[in-house]
Each structure stands twice: as C-alpha cells, then as structure tokens.
N, CA, C and O of each residue as an XYZ file, in Angstrom:
888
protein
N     119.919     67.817    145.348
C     120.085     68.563    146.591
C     121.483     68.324    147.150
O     121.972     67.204    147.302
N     122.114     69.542    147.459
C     123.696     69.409    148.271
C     123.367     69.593    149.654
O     122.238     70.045    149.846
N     124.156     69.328    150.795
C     124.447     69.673    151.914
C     125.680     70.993    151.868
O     126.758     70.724    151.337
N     125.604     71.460    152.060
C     126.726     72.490    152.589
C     127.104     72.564    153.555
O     126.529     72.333    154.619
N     128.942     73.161    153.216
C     129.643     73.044    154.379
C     129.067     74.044    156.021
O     129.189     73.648    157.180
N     128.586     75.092    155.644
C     128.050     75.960    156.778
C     126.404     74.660    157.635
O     125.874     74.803    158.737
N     126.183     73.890    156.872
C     125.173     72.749    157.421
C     123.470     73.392    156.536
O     122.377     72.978    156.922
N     123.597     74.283    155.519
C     122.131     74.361    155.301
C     122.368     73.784    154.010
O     123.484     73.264    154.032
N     121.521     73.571    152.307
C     121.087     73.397    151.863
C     121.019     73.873    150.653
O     120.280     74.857    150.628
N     121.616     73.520    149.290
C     121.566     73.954    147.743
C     120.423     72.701    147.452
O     120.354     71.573    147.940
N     119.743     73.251    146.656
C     118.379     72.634    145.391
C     118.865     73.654    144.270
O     119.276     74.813    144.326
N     118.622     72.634    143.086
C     118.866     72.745    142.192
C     118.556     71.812    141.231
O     118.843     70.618    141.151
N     117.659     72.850    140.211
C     116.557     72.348    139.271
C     116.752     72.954    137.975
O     116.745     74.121    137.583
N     116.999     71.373    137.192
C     117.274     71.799    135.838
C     116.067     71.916    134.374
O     115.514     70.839    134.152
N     115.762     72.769    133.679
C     114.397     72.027    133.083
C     114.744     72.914    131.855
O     115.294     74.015    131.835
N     114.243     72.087    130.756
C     114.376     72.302    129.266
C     113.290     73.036    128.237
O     112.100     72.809    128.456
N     113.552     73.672    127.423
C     112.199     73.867    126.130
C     113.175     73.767    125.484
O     114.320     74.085    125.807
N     112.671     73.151    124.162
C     113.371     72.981    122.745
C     114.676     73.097    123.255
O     114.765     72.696    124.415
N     115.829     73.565    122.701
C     117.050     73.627    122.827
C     117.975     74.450    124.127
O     119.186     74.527    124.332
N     116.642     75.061    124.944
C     117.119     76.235    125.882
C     116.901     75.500    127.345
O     115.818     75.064    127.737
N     118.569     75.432    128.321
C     118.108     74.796    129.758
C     117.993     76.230    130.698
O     118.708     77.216    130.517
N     117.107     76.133    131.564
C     116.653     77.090    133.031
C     117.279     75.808    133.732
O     117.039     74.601    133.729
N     118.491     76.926    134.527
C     118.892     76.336    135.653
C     118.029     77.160    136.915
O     117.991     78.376    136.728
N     117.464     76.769    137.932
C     117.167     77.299    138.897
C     117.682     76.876    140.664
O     117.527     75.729    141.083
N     118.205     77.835    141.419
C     118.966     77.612    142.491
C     118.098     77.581    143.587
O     117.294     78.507    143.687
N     118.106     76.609    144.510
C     117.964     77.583    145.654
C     118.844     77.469    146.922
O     119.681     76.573    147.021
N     118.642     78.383    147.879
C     119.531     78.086    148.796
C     119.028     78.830    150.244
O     118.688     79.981    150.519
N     119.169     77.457    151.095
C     118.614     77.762    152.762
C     120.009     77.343    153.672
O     120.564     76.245    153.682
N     120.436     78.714    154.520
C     121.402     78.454    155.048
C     120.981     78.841    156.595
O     120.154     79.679    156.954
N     121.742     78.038    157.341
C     121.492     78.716    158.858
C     121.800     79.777    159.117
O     122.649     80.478    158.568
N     120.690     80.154    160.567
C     120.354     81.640    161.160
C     121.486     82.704    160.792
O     121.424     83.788    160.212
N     122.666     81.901    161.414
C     123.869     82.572    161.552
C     123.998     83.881    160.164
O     124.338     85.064    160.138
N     123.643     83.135    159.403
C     123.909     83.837    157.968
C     122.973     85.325    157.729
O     123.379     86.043    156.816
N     122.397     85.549    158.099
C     121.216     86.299    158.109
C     122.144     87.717    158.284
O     122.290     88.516    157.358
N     122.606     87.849    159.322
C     123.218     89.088    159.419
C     124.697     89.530    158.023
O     125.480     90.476    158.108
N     124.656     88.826    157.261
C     125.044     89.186    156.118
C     124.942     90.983    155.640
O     123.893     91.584    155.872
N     125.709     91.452    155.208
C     125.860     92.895    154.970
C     125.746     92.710    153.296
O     125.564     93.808    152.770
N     125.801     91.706    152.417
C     125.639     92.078    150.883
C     124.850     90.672    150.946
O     124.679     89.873    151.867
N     124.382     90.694    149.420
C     123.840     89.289    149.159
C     124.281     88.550    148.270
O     124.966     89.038    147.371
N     123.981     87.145    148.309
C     125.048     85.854    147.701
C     125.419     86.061    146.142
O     124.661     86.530    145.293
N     126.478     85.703    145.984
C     126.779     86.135    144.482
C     127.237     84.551    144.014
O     128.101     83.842    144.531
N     126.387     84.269    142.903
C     126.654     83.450    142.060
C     127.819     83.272    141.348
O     127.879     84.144    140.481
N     129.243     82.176    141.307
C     129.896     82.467    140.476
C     129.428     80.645    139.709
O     129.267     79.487    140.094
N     129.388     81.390    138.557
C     129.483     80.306    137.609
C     130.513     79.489    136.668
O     131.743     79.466    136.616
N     129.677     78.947    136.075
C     130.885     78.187    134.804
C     130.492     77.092    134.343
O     129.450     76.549    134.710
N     131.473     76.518    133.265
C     131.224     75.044    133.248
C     132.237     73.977    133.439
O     133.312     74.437    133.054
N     132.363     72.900    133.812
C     133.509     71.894    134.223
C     134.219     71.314    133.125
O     133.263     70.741    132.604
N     135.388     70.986    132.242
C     135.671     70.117    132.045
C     136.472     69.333    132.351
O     137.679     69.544    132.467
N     135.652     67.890    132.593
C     136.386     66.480    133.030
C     136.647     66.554    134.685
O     136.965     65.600    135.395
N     136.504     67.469    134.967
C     136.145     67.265    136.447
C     136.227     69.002    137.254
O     136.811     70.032    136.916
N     135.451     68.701    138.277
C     135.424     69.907    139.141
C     136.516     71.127    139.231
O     136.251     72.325    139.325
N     137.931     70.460    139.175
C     139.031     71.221    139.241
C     139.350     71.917    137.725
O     140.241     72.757    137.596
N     138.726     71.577    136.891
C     138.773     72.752    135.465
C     137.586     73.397    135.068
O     136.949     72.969    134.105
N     137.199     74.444    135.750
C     136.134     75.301    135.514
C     136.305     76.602    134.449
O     136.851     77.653    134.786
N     135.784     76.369    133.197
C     135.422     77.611    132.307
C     134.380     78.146    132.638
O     133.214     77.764    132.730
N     135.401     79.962    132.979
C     134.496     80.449    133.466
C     133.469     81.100    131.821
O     134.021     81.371    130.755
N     132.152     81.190    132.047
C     131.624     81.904    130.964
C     130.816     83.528    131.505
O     130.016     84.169    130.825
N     131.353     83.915    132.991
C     130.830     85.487    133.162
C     131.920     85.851    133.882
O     132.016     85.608    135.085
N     132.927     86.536    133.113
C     134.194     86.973    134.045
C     133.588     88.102    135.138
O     134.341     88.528    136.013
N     131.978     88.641    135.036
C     131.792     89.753    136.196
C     131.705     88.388    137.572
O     132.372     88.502    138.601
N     131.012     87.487    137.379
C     131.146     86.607    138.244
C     132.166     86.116    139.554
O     132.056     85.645    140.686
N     133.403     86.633    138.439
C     134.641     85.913    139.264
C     135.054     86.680    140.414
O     135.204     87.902    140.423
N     135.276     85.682    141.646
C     135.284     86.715    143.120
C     136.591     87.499    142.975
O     137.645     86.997    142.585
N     136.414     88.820    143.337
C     137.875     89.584    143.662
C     138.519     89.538    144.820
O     139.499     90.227    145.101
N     137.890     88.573    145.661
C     139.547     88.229    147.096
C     138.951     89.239    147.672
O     139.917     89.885    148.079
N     137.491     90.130    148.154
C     137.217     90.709    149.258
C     136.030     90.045    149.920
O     135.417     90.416    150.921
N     135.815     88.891    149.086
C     134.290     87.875    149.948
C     135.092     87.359    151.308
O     136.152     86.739    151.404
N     134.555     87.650    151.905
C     134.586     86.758    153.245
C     133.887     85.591    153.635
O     134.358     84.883    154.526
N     132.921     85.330    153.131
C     131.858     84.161    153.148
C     131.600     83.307    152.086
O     130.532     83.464    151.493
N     132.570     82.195    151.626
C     131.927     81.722    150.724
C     131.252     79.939    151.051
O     131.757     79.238    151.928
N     130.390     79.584    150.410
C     129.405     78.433    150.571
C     129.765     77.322    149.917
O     130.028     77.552    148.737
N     129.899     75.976    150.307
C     130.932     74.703    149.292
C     130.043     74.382    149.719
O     129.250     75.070    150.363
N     129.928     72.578    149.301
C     129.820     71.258    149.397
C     129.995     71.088    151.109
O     130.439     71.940    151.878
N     129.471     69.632    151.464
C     129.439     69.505    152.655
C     131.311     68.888    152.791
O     132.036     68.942    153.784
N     131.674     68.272    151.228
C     133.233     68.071    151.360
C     133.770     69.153    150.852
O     134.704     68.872    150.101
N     133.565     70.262    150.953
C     135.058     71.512    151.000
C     134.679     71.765    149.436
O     135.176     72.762    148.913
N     133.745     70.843    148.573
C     134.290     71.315    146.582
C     133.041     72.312    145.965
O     132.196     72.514    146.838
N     132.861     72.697    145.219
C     132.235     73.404    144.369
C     131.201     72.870    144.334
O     131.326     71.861    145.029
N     129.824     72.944    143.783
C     128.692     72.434    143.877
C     128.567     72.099    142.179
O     128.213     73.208    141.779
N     128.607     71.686    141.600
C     128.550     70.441    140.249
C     126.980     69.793    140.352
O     126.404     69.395    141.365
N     126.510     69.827    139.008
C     125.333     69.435    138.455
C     124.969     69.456    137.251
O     124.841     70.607    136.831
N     124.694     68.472    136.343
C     124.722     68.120    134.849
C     123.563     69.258    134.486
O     122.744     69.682    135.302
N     123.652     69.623    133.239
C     122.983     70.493    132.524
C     122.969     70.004    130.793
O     123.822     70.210    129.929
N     121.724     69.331    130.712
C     121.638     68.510    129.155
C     122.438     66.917    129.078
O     122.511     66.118    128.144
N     122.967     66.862    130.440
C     123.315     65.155    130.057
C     122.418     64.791    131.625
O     121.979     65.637    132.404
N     122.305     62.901    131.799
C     121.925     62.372    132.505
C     122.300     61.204    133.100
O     123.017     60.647    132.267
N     122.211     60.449    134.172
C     123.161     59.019    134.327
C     123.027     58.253    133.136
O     123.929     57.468    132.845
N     121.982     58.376    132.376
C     122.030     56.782    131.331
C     121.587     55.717    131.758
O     120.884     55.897    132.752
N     121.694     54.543    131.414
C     121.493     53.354    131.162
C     122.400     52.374    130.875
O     123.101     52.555    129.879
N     122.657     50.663    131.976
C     123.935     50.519    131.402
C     123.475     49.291    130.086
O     124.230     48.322    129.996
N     122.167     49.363    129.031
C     122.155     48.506    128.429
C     121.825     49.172    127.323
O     121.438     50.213    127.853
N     121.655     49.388    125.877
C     123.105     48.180    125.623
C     124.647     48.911    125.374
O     124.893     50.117    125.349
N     125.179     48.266    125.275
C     126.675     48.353    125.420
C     126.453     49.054    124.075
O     125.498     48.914    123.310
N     127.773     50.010    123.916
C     127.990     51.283    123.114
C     127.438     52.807    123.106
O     127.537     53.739    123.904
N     126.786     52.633    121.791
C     126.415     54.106    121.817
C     125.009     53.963    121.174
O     124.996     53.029    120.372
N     123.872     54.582    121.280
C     122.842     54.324    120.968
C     121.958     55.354    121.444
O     122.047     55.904    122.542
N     120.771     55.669    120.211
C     119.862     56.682    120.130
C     118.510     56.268    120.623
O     117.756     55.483    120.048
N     118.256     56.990    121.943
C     116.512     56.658    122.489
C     115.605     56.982    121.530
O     115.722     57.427    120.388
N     114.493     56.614    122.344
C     113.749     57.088    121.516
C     113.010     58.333    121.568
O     112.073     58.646    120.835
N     113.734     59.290    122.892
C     112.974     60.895    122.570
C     114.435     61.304    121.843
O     114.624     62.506    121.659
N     115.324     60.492    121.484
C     116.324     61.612    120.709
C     117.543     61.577    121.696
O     118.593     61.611    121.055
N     117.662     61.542    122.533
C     118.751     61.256    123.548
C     119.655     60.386    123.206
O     119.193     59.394    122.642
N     121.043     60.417    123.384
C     122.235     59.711    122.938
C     122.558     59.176    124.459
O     122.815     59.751    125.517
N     122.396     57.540    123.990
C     123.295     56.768    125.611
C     124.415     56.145    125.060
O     124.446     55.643    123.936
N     125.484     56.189    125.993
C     126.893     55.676    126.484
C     127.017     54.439    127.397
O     126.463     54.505    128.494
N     127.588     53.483    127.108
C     127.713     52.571    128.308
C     128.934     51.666    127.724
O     128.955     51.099    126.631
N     129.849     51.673    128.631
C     131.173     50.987    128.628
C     131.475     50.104    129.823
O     131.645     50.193    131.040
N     131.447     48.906    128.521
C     132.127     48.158    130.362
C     133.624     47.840    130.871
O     134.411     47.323    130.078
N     134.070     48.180    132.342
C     135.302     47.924    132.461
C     135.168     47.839    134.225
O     134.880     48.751    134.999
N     135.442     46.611    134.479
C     135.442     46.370    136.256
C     136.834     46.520    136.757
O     137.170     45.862    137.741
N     137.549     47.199    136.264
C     138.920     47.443    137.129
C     139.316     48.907    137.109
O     140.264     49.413    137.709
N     137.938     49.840    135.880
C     138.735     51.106    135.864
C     138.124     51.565    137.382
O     137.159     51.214    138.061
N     139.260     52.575    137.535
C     138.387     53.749    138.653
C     137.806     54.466    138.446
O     137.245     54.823    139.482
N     137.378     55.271    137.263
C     137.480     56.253    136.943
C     136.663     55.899    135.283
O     136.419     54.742    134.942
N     136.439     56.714    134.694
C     136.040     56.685    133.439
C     135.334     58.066    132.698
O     134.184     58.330    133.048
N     135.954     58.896    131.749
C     136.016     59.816    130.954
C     135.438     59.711    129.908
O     135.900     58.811    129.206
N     134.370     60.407    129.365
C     133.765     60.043    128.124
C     134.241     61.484    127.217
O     133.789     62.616    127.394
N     134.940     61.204    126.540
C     135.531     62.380    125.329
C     134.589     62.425    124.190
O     133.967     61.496    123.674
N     134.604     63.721    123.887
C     133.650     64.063    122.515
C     133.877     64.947    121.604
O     133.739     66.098    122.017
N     134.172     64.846    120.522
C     134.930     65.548    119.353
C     133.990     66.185    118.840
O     132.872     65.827    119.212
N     134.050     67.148    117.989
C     133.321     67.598    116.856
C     134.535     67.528    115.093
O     135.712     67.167    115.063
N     133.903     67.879    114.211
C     134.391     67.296    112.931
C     136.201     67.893    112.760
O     137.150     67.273    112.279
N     136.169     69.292    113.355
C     137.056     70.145    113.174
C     138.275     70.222    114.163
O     139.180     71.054    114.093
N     138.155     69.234    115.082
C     139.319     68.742    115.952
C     139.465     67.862    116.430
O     138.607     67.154    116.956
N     141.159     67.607    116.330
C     141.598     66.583    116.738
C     142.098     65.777    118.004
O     142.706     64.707    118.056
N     141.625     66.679    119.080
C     141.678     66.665    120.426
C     139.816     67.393    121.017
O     139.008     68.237    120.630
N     139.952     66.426    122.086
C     138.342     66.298    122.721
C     137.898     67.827    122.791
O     138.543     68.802    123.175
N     136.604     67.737    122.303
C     136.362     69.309    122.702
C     135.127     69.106    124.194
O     134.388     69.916    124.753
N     135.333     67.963    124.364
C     134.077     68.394    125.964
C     134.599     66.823    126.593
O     134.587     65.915    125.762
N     134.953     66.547    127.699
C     135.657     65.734    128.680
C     134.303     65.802    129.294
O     133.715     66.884    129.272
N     133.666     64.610    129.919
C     132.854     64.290    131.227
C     133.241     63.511    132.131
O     133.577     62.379    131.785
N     133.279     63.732    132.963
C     133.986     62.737    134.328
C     133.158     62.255    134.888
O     132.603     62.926    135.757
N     132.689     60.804    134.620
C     131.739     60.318    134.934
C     131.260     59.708    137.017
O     132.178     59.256    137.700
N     130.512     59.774    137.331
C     130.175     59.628    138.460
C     130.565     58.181    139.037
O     129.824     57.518    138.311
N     131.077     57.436    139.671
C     131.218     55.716    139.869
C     130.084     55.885    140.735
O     129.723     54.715    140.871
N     129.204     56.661    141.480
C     127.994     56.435    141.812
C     126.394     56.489    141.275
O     125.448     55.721    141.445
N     126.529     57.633    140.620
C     125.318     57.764    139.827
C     125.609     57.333    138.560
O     124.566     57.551    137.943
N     126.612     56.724    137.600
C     127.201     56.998    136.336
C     127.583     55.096    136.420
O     127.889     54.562    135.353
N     127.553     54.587    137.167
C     127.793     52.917    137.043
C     127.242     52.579    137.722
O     126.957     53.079    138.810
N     126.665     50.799    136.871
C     125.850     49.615    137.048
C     126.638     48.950    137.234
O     127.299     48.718    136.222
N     127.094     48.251    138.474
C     128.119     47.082    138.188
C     129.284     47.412    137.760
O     130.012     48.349    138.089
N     129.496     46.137    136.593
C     130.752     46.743    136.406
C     130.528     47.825    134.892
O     131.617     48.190    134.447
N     129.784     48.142    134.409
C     129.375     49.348    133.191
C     128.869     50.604    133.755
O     127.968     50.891    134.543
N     129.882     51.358    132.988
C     129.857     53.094    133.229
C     129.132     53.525    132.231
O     129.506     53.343    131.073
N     127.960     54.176    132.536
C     127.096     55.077    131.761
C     126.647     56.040    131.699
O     126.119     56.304    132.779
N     126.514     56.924    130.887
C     125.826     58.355    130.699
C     125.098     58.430    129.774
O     124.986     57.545    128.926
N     124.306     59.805    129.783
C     123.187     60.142    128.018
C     123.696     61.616    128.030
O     124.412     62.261    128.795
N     123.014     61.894    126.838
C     123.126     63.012    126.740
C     121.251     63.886    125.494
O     120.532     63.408    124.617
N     121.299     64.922    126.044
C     119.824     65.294    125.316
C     119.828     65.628    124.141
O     118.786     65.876    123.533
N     121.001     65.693    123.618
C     121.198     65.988    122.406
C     122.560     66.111    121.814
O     123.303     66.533    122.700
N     123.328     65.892    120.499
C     124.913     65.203    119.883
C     125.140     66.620    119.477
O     126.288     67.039    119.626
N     124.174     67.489    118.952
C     125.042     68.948    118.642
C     125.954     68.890    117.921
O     125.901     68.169    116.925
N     126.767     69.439    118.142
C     128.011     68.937    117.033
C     128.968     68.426    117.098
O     130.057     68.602    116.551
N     128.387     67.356    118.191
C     129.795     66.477    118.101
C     129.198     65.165    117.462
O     128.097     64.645    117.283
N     130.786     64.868    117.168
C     130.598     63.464    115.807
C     131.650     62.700    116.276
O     131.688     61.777    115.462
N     132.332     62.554    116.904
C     133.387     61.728    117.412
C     133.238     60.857    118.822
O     132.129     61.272    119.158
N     133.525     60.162    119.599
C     134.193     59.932    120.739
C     134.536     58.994    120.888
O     134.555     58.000    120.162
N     135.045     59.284    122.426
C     136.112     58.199    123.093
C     136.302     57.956    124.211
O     135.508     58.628    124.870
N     136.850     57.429    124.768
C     136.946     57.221    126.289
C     138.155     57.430    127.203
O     139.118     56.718    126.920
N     138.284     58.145    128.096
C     139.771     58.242    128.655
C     139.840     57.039    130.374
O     139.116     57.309    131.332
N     140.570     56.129    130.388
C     140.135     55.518    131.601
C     141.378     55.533    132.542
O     142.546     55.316    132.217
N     140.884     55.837    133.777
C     141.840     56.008    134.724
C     141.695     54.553    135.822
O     140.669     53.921    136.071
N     142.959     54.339    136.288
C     143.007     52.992    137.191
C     144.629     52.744    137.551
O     145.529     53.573    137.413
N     144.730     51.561    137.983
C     145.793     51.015    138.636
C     146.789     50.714    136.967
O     146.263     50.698    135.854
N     148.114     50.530    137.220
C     148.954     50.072    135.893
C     149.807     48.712    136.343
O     151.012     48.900    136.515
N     149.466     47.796    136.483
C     149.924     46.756    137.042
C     150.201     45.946    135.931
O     149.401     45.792    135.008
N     151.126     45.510    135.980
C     151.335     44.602    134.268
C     151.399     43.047    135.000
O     151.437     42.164    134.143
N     151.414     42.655    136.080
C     151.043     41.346    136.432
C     149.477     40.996    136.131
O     149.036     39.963    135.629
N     148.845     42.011    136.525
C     147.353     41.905    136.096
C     146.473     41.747    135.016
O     145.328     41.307    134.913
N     147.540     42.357    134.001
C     146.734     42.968    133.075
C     146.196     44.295    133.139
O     145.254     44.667    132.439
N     146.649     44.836    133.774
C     145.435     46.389    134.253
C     147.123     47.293    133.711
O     148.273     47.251    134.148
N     146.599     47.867    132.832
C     147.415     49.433    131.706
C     146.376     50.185    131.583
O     145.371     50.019    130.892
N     146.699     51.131    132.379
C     145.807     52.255    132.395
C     146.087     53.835    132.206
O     146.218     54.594    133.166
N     146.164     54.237    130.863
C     146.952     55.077    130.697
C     146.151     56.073    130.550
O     145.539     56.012    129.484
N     145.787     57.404    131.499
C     144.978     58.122    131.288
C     144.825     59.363    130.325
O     143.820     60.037    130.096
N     146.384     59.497    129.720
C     146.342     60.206    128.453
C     145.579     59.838    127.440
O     144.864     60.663    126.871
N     145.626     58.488    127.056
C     145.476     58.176    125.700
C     143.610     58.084    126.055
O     142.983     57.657    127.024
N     143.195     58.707    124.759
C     141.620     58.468    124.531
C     141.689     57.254    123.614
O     142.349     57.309    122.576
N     140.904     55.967    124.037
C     140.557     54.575    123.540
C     139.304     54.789    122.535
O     138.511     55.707    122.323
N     139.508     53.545    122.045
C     138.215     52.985    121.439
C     137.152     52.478    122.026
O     137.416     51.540    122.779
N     135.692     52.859    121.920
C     134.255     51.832    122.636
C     135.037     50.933    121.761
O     135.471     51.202    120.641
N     135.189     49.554    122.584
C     134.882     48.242    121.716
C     133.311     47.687    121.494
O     133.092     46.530    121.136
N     132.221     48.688    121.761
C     131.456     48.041    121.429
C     130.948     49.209    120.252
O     129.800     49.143    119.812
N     131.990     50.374    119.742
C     131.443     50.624    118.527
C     130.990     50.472    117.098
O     131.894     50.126    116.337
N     129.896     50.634    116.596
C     129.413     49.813    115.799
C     130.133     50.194    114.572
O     130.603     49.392    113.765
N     130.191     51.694    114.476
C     131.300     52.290    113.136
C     132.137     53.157    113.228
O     131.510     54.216    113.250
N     133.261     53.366    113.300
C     134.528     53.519    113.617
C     134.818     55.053    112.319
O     134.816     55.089    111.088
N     135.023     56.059    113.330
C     135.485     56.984    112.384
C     136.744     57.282    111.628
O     137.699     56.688    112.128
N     137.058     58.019    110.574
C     138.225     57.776    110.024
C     139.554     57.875    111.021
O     139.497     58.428    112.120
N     140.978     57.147    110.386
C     141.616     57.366    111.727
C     142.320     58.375    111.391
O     142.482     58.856    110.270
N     142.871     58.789    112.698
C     143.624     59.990    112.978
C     145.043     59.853    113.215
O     145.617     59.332    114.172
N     145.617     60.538    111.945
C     147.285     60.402    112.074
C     147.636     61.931    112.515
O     146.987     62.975    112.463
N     149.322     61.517    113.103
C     150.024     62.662    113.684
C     149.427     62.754    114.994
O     148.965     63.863    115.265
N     149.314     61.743    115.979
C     149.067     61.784    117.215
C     150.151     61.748    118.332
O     149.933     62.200    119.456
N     151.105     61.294    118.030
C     152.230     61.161    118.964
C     152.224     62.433    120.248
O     152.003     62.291    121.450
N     152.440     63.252    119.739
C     152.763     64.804    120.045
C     151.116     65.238    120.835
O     151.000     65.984    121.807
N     150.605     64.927    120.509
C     149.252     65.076    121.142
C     149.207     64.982    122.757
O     149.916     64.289    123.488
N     148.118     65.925    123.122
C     148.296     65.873    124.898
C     146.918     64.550    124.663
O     147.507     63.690    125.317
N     146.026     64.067    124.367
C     145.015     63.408    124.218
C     144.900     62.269    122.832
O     144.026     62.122    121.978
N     146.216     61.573    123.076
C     146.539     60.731    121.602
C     144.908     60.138    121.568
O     144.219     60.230    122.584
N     144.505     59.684    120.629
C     143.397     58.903    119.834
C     143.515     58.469    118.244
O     143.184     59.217    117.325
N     143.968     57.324    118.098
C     144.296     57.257    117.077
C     142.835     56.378    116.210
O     142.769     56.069    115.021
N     142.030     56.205    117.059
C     140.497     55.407    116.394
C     139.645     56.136    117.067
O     140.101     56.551    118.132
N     138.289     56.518    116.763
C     137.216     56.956    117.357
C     136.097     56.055    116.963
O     136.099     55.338    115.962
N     135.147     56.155    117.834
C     133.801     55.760    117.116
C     132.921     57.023    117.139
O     132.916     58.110    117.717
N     131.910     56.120    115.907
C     131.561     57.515    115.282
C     130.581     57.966    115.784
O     130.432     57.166    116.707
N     129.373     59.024    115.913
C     128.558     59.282    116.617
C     126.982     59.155    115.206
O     126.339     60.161    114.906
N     126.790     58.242    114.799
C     126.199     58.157    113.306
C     125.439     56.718    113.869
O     126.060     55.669    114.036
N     124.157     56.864    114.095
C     123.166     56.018    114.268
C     122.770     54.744    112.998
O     122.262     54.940    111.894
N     123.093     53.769    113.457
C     123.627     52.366    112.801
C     122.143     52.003    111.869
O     121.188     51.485    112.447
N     122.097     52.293    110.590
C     120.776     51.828    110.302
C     120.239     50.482    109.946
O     120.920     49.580    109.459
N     119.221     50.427    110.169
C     118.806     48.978    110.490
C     119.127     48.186    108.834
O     119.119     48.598    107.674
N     119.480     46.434    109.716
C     119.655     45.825    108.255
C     118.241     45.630    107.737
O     117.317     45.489    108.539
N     118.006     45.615    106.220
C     116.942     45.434    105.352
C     117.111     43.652    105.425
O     118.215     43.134    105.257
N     115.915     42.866    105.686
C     116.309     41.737    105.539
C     115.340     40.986    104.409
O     114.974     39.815    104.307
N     115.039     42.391    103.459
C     114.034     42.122    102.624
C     112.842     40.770    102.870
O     111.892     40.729    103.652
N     113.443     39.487    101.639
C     112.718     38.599    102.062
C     112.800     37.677    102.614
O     111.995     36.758    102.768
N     114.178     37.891    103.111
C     115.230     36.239    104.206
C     114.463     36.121    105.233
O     113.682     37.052    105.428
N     114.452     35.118    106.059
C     114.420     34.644    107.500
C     114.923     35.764    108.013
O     115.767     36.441    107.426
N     114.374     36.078    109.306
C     115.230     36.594    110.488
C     116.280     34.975    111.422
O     115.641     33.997    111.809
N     117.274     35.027    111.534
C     118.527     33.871    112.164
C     117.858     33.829    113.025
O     117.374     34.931    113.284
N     117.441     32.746    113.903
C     117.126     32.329    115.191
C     118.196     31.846    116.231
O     117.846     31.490    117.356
C-alpha cells in the first residue's frame, strides 16, 4: 500500500500461475478528485536499478503533456513494486535455491549504502537486469537480501555497491565496477576486454546450484 501525494491511497496486488504475474491496482483518492472530466490512465513500465530508469513497455501509455492531474508517492516519485522477486532472506550467505524453486541473494557489507544486484544471461557481457535493492525491506543488519521466483535466463551475477570512498577507512566504493559474491560457491568463466566497459566485471558467480558432496561411506567431519 502507497500513500499519495493528493493524501488518498494505491493497493497493489501481485499474484502468480505457472509462469504468468496479474498485477492488480487499486486506487482511492479524495472527494476533490471526483469531478474529474476523463479517467485515470495507467502509465507503465519496468525499472532498471532504480526508479529514475523506467522501460517503457506500452508507448500508447506514455503521457502527451495535456494531463493536468497526475498521482505520485506521498514523496513526489513514481509508485514502484516488485513483480516475480521478493525481500529474501539474510541466511545463508550467497546464492541459493529454496525449496519451492526460488533463487535467494544475501550479501554482507555494513558500510555499503546502497547495494545492486546485477544479472547476466549467457549472451552478454554487461548486466541485463540491475535491482536496486531496498536498505529497508531488502536488509538484515548488516546483509542485503533479495529472491527471486524464478533464474529464467539468467546465469551470471554480481553486485554493484554504492557508499562512501574513504581510503583512511578502508571503504572503495566504486559504483561502476560489478564485484564478486565472496560467498560464491562457483565462479563463472572470466571475462576479458573489460576496461572499456560502462559495467567492468571481470569475475561472476555462477547461477548453477552447488550439488551436494557424495560422502559415500566416510564419516560426516564433526
């Protein structure tokens, strides 16, 4: 549920079958609004990496500069809401497959501000889907987490982290470069000819579910 800037009310309900999401809206605005001469027009899209890069996917959608009324956030922005991903879980560290099939993320870092989860597919070498993760709904402490309902076709990722660059600290925070999970378990091939790149990554981890060791007839280590 949003607040809006006019003071009434967006709901918004996301729900799944097999591979297909129903987004459903609703929206209660004060009296004032009522005397409206057309009715509300949906413009859509999808975000990447944050609110301010919206692909649009219905160019009839897009307003032509004769609306007079349009409806935000109770802070002035666009109204944003995940569709097939979820906050996650911040345990365990890396990348890891639930058990309805869902892919979780969790990285730890207590000095970033910010934290970007990048996701490749086989055929490029720059992120094809950026998420800008929430520091409210999206972190435990100091671990940033997300899921997602399903890997599709991506096989890569990485992380982009934004923060302070203080070299007394230790804190280099370079928000170009996409990093490595250090808690990935297998590391995809690396990627040369990055220099030139707007999104250098020169290691990924891989998106390939770690199969269990056979410990035939040994002890399990205590």
């Amino acid at each position: 549920m949003f607040q809006t800037d006019a003071g009434g009310e967006v709901k918004a309900f996301v729900s799944r079958v097999d591979t297909v999401y129903k987004v459903t809206i609703e929206v209660s605005l004060p009296r004032r609004f009522d005397d409206l001469d057309h009715d509300l027009c949906l413009h859509w899209g999808l975000y990447r990496s944050s609110s301010s890069r919206l692909v649009v996917l219905d160019a009839g959608s897009v307003p032509d500069g004769t609306t007079s009324v349009t409806v935000t956030t109770h802070l002035g922005k666009n109204f944003c809401f995940p569709v097939g991903f979820g906050r996650g879980k911040p345990d365990p560290l890396g990348f890891s497959i639930g058990r309805d099939g869902s892919a979780n993320f969790a990285l730890y870092s207590r000095n970033a501000e910010n934290v970007v989860l990048c996701l490749y597919n086989a055929t490029r070498t720059d992120p094809s889907l950026e998420m800008d993760l929430d520091p409210y709904m999206n972190r435990t402490g100091d671990v940033w987490h997300v899921s997602l309902d399903m890997l599709g076709h991506y096989t890569h990722y990485g992380y982009r982290c934004k923060g302070d660059i203080n070299w007394d600290k230790g804190n280099r925070f370079h928000a170009r470069r996409v990093l490595l999970d250090p808690y990935s378990k297998l590391l995809a091939p690396f990627f040369s000819g990055q220099d030139n790149s707007l999104s250098p990554a020169n290691c990924l981890g891989w998106l390939i579910e770690e199969a269990p060791f056979d410990w035939d007839e040994d002890c399990h280590p205590w």
